[in-house]
C-alpha positions in Angstrom: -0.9 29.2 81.5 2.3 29.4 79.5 1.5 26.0 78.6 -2.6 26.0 77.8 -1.8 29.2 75.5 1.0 27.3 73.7 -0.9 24.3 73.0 -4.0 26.3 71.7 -1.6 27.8 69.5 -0.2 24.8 67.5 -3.6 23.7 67.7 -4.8 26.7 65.5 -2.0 26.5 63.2 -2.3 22.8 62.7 -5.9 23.1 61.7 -5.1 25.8 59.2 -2.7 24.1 57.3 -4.7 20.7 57.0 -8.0 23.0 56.3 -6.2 25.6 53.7 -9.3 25.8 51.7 -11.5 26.5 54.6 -9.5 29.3 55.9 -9.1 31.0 52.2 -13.3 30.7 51.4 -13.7 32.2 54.8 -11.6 35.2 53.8 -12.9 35.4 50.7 -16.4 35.4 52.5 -15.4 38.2 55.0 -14.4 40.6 51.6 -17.5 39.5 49.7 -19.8 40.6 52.5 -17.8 44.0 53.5 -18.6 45.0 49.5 -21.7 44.0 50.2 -22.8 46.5 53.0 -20.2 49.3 51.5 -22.2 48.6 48.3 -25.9 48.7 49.7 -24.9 51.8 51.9 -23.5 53.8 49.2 -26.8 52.7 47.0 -28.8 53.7 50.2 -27.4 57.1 50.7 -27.3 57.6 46.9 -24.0 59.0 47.2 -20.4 56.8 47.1 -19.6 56.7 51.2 -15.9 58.3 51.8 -14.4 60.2 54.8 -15.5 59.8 58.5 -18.7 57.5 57.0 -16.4 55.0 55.7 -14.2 54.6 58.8 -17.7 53.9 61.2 -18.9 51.8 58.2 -15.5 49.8 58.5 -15.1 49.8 62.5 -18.8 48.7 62.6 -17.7 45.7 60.2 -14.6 44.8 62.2 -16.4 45.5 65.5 -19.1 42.7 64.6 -16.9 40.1 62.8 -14.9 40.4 66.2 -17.9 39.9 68.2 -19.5 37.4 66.6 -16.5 35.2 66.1 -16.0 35.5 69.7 -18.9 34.9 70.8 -20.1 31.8 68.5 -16.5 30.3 68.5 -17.2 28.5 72.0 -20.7 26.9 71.1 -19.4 25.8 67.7 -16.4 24.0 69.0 -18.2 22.5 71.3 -20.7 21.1 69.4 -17.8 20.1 67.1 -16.2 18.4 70.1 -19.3 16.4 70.8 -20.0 15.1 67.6 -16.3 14.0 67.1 -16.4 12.3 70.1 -13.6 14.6 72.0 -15.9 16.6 74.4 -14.7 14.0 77.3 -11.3 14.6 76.4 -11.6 18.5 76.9 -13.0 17.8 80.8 -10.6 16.0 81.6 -7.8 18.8 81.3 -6.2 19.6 84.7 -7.2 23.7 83.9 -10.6 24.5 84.5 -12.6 23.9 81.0 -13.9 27.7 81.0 -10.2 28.9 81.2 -9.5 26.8 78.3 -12.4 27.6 76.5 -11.5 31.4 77.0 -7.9 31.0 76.2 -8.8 29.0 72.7 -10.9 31.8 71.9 -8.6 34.5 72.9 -6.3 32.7 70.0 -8.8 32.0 67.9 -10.0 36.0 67.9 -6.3 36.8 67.6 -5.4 34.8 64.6 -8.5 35.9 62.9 -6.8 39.7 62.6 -5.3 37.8 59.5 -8.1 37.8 57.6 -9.2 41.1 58.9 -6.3 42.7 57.7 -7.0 41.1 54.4 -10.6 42.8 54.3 -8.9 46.3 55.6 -6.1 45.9 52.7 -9.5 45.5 50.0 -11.3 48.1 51.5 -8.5 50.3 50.4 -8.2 48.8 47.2 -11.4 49.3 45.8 -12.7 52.6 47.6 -9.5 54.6 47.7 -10.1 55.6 50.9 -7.4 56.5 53.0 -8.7 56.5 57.2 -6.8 56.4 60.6 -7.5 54.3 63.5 -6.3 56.1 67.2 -4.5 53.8 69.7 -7.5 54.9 72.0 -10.2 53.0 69.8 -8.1 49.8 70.8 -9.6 50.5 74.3 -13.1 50.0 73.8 -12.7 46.9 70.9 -10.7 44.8 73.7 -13.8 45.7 76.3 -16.1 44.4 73.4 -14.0 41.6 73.2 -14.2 40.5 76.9 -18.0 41.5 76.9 -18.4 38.7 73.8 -15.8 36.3 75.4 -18.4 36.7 78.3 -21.3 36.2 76.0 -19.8 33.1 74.3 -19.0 31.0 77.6 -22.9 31.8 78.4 -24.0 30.5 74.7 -21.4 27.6 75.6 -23.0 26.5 79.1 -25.9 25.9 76.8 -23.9 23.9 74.6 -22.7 21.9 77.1 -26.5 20.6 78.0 -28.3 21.1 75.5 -25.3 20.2 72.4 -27.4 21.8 69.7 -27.3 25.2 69.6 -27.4 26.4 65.7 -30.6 28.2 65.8 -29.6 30.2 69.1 -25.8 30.6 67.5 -27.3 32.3 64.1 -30.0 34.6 66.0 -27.0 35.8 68.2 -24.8 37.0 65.6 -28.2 39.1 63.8 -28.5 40.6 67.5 -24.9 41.5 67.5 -25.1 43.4 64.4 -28.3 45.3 66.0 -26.7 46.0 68.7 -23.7 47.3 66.8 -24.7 49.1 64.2 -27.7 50.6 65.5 -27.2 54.1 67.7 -28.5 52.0 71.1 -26.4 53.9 73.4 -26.9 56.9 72.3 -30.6 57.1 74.0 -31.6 58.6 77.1 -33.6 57.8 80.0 -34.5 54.3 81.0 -33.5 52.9 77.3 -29.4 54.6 78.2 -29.8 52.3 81.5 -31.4 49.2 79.3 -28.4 49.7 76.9 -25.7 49.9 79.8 -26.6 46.2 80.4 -26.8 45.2 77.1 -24.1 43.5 75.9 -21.5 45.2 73.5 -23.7 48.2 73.3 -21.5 50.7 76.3 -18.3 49.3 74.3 -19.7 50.0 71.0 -20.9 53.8 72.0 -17.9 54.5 73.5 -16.2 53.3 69.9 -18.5 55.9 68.5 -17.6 58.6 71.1 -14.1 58.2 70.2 -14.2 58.7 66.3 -16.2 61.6 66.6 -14.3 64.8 66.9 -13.6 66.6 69.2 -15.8 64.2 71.1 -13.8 64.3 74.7 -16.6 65.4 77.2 -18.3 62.1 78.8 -15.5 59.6 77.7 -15.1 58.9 81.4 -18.8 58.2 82.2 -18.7 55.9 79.0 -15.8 54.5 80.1 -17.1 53.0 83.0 -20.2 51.8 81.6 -18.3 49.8 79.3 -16.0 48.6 81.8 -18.5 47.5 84.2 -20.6 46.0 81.3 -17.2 44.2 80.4 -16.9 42.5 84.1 -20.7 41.4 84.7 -21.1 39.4 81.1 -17.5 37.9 81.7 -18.3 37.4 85.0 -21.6 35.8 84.3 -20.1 34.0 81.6 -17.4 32.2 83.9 -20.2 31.8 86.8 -22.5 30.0 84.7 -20.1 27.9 82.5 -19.2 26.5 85.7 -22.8 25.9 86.7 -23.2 24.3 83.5 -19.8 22.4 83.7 -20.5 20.6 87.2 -24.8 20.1 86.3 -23.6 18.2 83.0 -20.6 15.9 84.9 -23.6 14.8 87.5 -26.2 14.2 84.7 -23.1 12.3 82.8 -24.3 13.8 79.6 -20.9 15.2 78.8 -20.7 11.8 75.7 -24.2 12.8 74.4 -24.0 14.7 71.0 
């Protein structure tokens, strides 16, 4: 594992510095459309957004970039490894190809904090706000994390059969922000138990829970919703990449771009 995780990490780091002006323009994209939504809110409302506002406006941000990287990274790279003629390659590692998968996008999520940090470091630049993160909001963005890594290895199983998956990739990432920014888990009766199985949204309320104040009764019950959301869509994600993993290898389709 020590190994796989290494590897993945030069990989990154090699790709950055022959792509330099790919990883600037994506930063530079990630600022443009943070002042974008801060600047159509705050037109929205009609008033400039500061305080409490601010900090759910930003954590909704960072809490869908983080998502939707994780979750799109897999089907992109491998559509990228089928058109450069490397998919074959990948399967033939002696880990399982999901564990890879998950452990490329585990770095890839990780060095992608960089730019984030840029955004953050902008956001305090221009607004002049001044908010505080709690250790305790680090709980539910790593179960959002797992639920999208879980998510991702399900968009990749398609990937592997199907190779083209843009369309599917770019409707994902407008579901994510739904599901994010809108107050899903917040409803009762038969939608609360829709929205437990949604993906992200149990993580996502609980984020909200947590940045209320004074907002400690029901953080256990949220908890575990989150949690068990968390282990079926990784779960499902691992279970079906492996479906998809062994059906492509007997259909030899794995060259097929």
């Amino acid at each position: 594992m020590t190994g796989l995780l290494g590897a993945e990490v030069r990989r990154i780091f090699i790709q950055t510095r022959r792509y330099p002006f790919e990883f600037a323009s994506g930063t530079i994209v990630l600022v443009m459309v943070f002042l974008g939504l801060f600047v159509g809110a705050s037109y929205l409302a009609g008033v400039p957004i500061r305080g409490p506002h601010l900090s759910d406006v930003v954590l909704g941000y960072m809490a869908w970039m983080l998502a939707m990287t994780a979750t799109s990274d897999m089907g992109f790279d491998l559509q990228n490894e089928a058109q450069n003629g490397t998919l074959e390659q990948l399967f033939l590692t002696p880990r399982p190809t999901g564990l890879v998968m998950l452990v490329r996008d585990v770095v890839s999520v990780t060095f992608y904090m960089v730019p984030m940090a840029v955004v953050l470091v902008v956001v305090v630049l221009v607004t002049g706000a001044r908010f505080t993160v709690s250790p305790l909001d680090l709980v539910p963005t790593a179960l959002a994390l797992a639920t999208a890594w879980g998510l991702g290895l399900v968009i990749a199983s398609g990937a592997i059969l199907f190779k083209r998956m843009n369309q599917v990739l770019n409707l994902v990432q407008f579901l994510l922000l739904f599901v994010v920014m809108a107050p899903i888990a917040q409803l009762g009766g038969m939608w609360h138990v829709a929205a437990t199985i949604l993906p992200l949204s149990p993580s996502v309320g609980l984020l909200d829970h947590l940045t209320i104040p004074g907002g400690g009764a029901g953080t256990a019950v949220l908890l575990i919703e989150a949690c068990a959301n968390a282990a079926l869509w990784l779960g499902a994600g691992l279970w079906l990449f492996a479906r998809a993993d062994r059906l492509a290898r007997d259909r030899a389709i794995l060259a097929h771009y």
